[in-house]
C-alpha positions as CSV (number, residue, x, y, z in Angstrom):
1,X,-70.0,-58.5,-10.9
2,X,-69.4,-59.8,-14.4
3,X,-69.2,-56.8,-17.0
4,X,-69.4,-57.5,-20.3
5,X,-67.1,-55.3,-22.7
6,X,-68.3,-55.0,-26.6
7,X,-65.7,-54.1,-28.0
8,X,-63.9,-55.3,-32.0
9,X,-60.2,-55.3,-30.8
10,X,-59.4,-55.7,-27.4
11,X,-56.4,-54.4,-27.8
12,X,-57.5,-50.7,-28.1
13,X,-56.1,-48.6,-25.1
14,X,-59.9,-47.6,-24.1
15,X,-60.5,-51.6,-24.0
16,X,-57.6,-52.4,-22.2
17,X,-58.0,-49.9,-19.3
18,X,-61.9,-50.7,-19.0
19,X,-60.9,-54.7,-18.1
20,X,-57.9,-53.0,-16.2
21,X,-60.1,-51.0,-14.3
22,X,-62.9,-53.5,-14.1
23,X,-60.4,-56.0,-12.7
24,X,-58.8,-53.4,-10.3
25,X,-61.6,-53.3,-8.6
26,X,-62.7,-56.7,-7.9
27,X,-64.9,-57.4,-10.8
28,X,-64.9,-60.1,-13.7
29,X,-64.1,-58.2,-17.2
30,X,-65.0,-60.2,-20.7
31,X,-64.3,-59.0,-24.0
32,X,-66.5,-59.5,-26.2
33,X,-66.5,-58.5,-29.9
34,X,-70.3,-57.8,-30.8
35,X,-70.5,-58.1,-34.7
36,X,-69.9,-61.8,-34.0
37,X,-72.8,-62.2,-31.6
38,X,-76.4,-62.9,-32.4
39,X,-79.5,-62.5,-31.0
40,X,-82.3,-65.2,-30.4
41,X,-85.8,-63.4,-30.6
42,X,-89.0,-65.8,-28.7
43,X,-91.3,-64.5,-26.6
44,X,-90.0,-64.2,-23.4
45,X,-86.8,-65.2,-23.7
46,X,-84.5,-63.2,-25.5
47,X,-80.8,-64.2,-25.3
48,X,-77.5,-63.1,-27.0
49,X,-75.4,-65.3,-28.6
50,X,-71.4,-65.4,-29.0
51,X,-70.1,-68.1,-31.0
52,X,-72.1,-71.5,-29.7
53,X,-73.1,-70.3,-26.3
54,X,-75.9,-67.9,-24.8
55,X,-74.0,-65.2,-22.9
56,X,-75.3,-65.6,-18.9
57,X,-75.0,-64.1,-15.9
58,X,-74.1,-60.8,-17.4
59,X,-74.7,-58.5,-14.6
60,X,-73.6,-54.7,-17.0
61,X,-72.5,-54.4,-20.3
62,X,-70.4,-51.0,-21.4
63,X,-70.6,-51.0,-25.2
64,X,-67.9,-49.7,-27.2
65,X,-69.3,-49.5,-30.6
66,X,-67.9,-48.4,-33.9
67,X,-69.6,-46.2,-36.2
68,X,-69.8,-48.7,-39.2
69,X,-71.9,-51.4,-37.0
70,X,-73.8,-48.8,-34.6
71,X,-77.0,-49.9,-36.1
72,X,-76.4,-53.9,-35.5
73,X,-74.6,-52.8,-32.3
74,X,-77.7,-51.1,-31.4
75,X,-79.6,-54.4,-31.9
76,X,-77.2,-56.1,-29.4
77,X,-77.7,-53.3,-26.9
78,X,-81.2,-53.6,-27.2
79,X,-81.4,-57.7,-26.8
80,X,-79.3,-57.1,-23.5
81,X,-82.0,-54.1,-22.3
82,X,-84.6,-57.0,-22.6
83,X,-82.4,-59.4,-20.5
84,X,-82.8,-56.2,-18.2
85,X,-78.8,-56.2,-18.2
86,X,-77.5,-52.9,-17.0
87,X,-75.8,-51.2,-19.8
88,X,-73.5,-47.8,-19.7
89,X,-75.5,-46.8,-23.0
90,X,-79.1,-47.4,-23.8
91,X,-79.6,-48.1,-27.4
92,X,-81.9,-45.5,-28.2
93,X,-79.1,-42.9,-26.9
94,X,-76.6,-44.4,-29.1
95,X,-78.8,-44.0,-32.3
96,X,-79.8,-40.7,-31.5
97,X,-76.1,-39.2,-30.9
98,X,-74.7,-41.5,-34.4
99,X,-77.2,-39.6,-36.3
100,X,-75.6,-36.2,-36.4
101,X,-78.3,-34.6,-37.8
102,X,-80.9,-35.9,-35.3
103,X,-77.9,-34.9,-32.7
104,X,-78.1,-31.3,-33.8
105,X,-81.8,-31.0,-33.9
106,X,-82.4,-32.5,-30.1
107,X,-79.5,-29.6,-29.1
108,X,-81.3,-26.9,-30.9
109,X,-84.7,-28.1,-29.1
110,X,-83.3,-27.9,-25.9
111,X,-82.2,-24.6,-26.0
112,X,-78.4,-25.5,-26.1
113,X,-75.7,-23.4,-27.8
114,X,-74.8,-24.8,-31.3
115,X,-73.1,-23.7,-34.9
116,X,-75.9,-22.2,-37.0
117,X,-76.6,-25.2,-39.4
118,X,-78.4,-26.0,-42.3
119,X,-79.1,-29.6,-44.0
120,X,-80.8,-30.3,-47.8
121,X,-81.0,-32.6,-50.0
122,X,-80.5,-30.7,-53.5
123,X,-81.7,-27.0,-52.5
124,X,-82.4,-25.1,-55.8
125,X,-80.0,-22.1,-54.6
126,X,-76.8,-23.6,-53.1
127,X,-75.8,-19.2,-52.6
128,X,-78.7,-19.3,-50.1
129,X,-77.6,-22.1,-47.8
130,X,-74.3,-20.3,-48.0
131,X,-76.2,-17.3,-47.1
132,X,-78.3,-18.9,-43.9
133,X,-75.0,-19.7,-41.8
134,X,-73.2,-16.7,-42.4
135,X,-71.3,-17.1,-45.6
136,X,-67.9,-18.8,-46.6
137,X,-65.7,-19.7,-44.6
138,X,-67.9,-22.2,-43.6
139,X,-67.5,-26.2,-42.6
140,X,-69.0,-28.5,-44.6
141,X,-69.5,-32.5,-42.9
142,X,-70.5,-35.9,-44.2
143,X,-73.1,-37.5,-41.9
144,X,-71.8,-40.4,-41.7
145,X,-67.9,-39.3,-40.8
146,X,-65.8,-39.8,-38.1
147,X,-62.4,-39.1,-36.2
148,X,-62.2,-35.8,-38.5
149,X,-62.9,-37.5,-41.4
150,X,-65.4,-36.1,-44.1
151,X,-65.3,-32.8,-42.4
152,X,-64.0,-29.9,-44.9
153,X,-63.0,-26.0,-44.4
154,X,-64.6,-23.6,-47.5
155,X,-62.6,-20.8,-47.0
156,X,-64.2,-18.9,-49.8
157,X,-67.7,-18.7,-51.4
158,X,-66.9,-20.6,-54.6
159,X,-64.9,-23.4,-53.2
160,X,-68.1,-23.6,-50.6
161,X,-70.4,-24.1,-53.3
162,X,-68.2,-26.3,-55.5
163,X,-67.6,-28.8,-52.3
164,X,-71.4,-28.8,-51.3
165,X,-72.6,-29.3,-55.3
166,X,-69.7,-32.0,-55.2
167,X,-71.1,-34.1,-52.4
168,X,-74.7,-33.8,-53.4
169,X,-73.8,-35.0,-56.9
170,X,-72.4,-38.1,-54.9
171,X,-76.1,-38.5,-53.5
172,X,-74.6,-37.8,-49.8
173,X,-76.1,-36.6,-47.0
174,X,-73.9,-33.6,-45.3
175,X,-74.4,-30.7,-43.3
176,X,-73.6,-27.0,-44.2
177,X,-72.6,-25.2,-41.0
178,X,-70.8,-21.9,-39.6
179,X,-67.3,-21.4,-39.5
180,X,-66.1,-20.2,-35.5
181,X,-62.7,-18.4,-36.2
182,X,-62.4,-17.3,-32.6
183,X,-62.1,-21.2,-31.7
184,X,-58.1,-20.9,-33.5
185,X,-58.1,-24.7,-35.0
186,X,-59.0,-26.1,-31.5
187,X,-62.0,-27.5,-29.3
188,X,-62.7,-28.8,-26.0
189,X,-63.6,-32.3,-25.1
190,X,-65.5,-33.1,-21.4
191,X,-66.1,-36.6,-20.1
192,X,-69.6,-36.5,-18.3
193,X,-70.4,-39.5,-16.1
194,X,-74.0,-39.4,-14.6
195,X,-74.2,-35.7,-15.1
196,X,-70.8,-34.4,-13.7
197,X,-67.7,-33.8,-16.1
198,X,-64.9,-35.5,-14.6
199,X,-62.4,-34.2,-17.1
200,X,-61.6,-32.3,-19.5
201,X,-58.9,-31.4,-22.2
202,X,-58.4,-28.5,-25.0
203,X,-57.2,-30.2,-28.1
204,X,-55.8,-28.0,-30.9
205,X,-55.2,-29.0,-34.5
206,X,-51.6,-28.9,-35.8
207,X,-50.4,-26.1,-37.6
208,X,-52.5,-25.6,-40.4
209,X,-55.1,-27.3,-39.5
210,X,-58.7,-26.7,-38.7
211,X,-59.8,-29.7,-36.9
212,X,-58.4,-30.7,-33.6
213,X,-58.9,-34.6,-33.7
214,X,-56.0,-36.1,-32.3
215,X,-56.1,-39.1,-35.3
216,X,-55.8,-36.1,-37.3
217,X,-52.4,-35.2,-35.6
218,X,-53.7,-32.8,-32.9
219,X,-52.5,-32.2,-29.5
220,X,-54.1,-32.4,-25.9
221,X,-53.9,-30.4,-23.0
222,X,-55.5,-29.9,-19.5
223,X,-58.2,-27.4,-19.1
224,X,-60.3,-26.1,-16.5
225,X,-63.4,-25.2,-17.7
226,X,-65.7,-22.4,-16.6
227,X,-69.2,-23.3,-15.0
228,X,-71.1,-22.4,-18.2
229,X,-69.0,-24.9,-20.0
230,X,-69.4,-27.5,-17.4
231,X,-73.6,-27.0,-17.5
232,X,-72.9,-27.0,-21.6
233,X,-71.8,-30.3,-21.7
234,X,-73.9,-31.7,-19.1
235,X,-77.0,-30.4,-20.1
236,X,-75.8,-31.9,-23.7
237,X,-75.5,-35.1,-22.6
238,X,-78.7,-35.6,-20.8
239,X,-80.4,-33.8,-23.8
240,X,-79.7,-36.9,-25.5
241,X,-79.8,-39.9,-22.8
242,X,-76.1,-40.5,-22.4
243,X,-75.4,-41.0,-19.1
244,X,-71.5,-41.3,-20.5
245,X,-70.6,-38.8,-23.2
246,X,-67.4,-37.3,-24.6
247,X,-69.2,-33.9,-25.5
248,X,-67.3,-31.7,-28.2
249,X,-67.3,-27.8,-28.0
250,X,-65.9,-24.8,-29.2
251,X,-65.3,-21.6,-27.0
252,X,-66.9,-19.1,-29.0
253,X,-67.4,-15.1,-28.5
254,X,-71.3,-16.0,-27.5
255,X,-70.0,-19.0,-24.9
256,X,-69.5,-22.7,-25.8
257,X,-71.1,-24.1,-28.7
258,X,-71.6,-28.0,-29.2
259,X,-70.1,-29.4,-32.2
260,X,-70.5,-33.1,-31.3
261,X,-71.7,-35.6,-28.5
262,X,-69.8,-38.7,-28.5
263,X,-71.4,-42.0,-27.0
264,X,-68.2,-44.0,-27.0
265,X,-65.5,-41.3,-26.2
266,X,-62.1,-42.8,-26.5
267,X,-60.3,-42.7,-23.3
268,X,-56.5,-42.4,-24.2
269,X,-56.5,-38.8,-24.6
270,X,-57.9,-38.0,-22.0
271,X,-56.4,-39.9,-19.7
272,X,-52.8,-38.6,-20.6
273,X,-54.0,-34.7,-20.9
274,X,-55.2,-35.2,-17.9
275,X,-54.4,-37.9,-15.8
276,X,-57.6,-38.7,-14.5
277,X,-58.5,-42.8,-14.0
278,X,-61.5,-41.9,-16.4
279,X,-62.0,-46.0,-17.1
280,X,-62.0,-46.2,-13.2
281,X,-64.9,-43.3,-13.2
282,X,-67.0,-45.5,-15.3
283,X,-66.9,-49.0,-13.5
284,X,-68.0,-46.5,-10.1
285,X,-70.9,-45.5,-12.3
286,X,-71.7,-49.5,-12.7
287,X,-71.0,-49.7,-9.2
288,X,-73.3,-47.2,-7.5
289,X,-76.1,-48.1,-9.9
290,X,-75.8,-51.8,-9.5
291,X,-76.8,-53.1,-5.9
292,X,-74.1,-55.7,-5.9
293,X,-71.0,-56.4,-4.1
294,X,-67.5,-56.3,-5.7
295,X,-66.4,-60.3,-5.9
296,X,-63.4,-61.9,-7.7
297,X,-65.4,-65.4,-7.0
298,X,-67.6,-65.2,-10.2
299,X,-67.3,-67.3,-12.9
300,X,-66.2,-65.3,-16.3
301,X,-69.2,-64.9,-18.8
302,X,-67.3,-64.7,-22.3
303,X,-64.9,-67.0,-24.1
């Protein structure tokens, strides 16, 4: 098969060890960074475009798309859907899990276990939204951040309400939402492929710190994780179309609650937390949905 990555920098370890992985196991791999491509809108023909040429014989695509672009990245997505290219993530599921707020609300629909939230524009009594998720401490996040970033710990009433008055006289969109102090500066991440988690790996934030990213300095560690965690985070990721998710959670007193659902899960820490071939995982999951045989004879699609 050929299998497209879109990726910006191919030399990202969760790049790398997809075209590893791809190549490992008899496939053609093609990096392809897709804020330089373009699509070509007629009716009924739709192509992508990289530089001069119209990308064929693309048999999957497995985007890797950044947060900044997710919204031309979703265009690209979409123009391959149309090409009926098989893609790791739809489109529509990578809109709906960038827009953290959408994100939250599809959870809550679905019945699955959450932080109490709450999301204004400029309420009139900024004591009350403190009020609705339980009071300071409390986290407050920007919509749009990433990685840790934008994410800050109230600890008391007044710094709560000086933060959230702060960002709304900014114009920014955040959400207000409830502090878990069992959770100890740490969280969970599962990888789910096709509705299974394949692995999984407690990450805790450094000493004095409240989040657990590892950009933010945090460490990993292996973790085996109890059935209701497992149906957590699968149930998560088919709530909002992923078929591949890095899915967030905290291990509360009232079980796991879902802080994020990430469509593009980087692959390096999990990979050395736990040692699992995660990037090998995800070319199966090409594999067994794409009725074609493994070849090394095909022609490469990118340039």
């Amino acid at each position: 098969m050929n299998i497209v990555i879109l990726s910006t920098n191919p030399n990202l370890y969760s790049t790398k060890r997809l075209a590893e992985a791809i190549e490992k196991r008899g496939h053609t791999a093609a990096i392809i960074n897709h804020t330089k491509c373009y699509v070509v809108i007629e009716s009924g023909d739709p192509k992508v475009y990289y530089k001069d040429h119209a990308l064929e014989d693309v048999d999957a695509i497995i985007p890797r798309i950044g947060s900044s672009v997710t919204f031309y990245g979703s265009s690209i997505i979409r123009q391959f859907e149309m090409q009926k290219v098989f893609t790791t993530l739809s489109s529509l599921a990578l809109v709906r899990s960038r827009d953290k707020l959408r994100a939250t609300q599809i959870l809550s629909r679905h019945g699955i276990g959450i932080p109490k939230t709450a999301f204004a524009k400029k309420p009139s009594d900024v004591d009350y939204l403190i009020k609705q998720v339980g009071g300071a401490p409390l986290i407050v996040k920007l919509l749009e951040g990433t990685q840790g970033l934008g994410v800050v710990l109230a600890e008391t009433r007044k710094a709560a309400k000086s933060v959230i008055e702060a960002f709304y006289g900014l114009n920014t969109n955040i959400l207000v939402q409830e502090f878990i102090a069992e959770a100890g500066g740490a969280d969970v991440r599962a990888i789910v492929i096709e509705g299974k988690v394949v692995a999984a790996f407690k990450r805790q934030g450094k000493e004095g710190e409240f989040r657990s990213n590892l950009h933010r300095g945090g460490s990993g560690t292996l973790i085996k994780l109890s059935k209701i965690e497992k149906l957590a985070a699968v149930n998560a990721a088919k709530a909002l179309g992923l078929a591949i998710a890095g899915v967030d959670m905290l291990q509360s007193n009232r079980g796991p609650l879902i802080l994020e659902v990430n469509s593009s899960p980087g692959l390096e820490g999990v990979e050395k937390a736990t040692g699992v071939d995660v990037a090998g995982k995800i070319v199966q999951y090409i594999e067994r949905n794409i009725n074609k045989p493994a070849s090394k004879k095909q022609d490469k699609v990118g340039a």
